[in-house]
C-alpha positions in Angstrom: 0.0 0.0 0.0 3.0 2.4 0.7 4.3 2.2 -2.5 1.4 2.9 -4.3 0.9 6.2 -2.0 4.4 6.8 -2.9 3.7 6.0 -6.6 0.8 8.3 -6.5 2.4 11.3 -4.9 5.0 10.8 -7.6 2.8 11.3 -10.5 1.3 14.2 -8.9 4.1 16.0 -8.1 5.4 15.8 -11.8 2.6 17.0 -13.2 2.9 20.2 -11.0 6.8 19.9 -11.2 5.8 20.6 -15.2 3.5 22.9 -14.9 5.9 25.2 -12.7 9.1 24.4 -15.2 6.9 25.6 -17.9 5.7 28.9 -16.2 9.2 29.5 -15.1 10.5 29.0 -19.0 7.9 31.8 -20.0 9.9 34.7 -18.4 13.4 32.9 -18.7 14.6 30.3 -21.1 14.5 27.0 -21.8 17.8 26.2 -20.7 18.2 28.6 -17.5 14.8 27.1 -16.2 16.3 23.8 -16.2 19.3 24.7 -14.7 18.0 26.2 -12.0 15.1 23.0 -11.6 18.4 20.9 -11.5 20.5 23.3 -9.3 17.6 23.4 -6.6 17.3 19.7 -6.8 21.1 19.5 -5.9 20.9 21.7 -3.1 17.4 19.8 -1.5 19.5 16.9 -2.0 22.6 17.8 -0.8 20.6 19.3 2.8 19.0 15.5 2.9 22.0 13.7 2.5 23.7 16.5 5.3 21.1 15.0 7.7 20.4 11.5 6.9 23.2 10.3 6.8 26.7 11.0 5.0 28.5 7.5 5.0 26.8 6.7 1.7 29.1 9.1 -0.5 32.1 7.3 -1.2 30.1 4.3 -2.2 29.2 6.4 -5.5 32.5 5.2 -6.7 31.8 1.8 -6.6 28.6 1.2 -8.6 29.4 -1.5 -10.9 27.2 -0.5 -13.8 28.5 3.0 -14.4 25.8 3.7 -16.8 23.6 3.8 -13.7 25.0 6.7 -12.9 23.7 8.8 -15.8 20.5 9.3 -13.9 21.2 12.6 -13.9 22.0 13.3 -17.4 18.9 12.1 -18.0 17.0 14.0 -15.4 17.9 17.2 -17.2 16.5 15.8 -20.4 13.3 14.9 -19.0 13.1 18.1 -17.3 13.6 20.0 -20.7 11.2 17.2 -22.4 8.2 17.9 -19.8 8.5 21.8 -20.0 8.5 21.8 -24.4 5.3 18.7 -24.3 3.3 20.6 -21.5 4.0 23.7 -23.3 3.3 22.4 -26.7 -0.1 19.7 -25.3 -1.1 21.3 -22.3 -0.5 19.4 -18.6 -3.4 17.1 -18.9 -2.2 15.5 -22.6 1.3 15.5 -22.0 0.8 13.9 -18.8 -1.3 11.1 -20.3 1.8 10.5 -23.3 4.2 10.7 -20.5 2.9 8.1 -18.6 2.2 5.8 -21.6 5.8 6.1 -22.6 6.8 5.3 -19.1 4.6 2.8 -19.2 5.8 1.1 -22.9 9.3 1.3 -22.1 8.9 0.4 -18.1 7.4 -2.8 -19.8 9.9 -3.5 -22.4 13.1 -3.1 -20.2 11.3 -5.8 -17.7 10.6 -7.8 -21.2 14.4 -7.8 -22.6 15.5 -7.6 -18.8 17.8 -4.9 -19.2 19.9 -2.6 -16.8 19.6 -5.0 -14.1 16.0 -5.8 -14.1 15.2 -9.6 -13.9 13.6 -10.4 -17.3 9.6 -11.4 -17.3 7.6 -13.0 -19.7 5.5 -11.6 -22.0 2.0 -11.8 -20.6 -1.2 -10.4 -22.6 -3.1 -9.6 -20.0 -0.3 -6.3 -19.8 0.0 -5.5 -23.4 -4.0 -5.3 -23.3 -4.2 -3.1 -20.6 -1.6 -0.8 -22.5 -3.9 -0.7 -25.4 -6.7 0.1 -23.4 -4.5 3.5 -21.9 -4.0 4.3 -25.4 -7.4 4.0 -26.4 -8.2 6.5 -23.1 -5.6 8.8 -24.6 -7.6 9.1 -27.9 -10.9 9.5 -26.7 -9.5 11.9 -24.1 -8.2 14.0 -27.2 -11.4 13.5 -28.5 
């Protein structure tokens, strides 16, 4: 049950994470909204890690699969990605594509079993309910 709280708070603090990237971009750029969306994500971080404990750094180092560490390369591209699509859709329709493609891909590294993830079987039951999200997506265009 946590998890799915947690899960939930997630998605919903995205879609307002989005919404306030793409306000910010309005009176400053693309590129300087990110930054600073990345920059104040460093600092929350760096004030969490300050109190809950500070052992864990050096460990960094000795991540075996270094493309894990790319998290945060990423993280700026998804930042820049959510402010252009909400911009571009709105928050409702890029939020409903996001998810989808979270969903699609989420599905097909657990298929291949890649970057770690133990590798599941194809079951139909999934790939139906991912064509019935899709569907929701068109008739929510509608």
């Amino acid at each position: 049950m946590f998890g799915i709280l947690i899960a939930l708070l997630s998605g919903a603090l995205m879609s307002v994470q989005g919404v306030f990237n793409t306000e910010v971009t309005k009176n400053t750029s693309l590129w300087v909204s990110t930054s600073f969306v990345q920059f104040s994500a460093l600092i929350v971080c760096l004030i969490a890690w300050f109190f809950t404990g500070r052992e864990s750094f050096g460990t960094l180092l000795q991540v075996p699969n270094k493309y894990a560490l790319l998290g945060g390369v990423i993280g700026a591209f998804i930042t820049v990605t959510v402010i252009k699509s909400m911009s571009a859709l709105g928050p409702a329709r890029a939020a409903m594509l996001i998810v989808i493609a979270q969903l699609v891909v989420a599905y097909a590294i657990e298929l291949i079993g890649c970057f770690g993830v133990d590798k599941q079987p194809l079951e139909w039951r999934k790939v139906l309910g991912m064509g019935i999200a899709i569907a929701g997506i068109v008739i929510f265009k509608w």
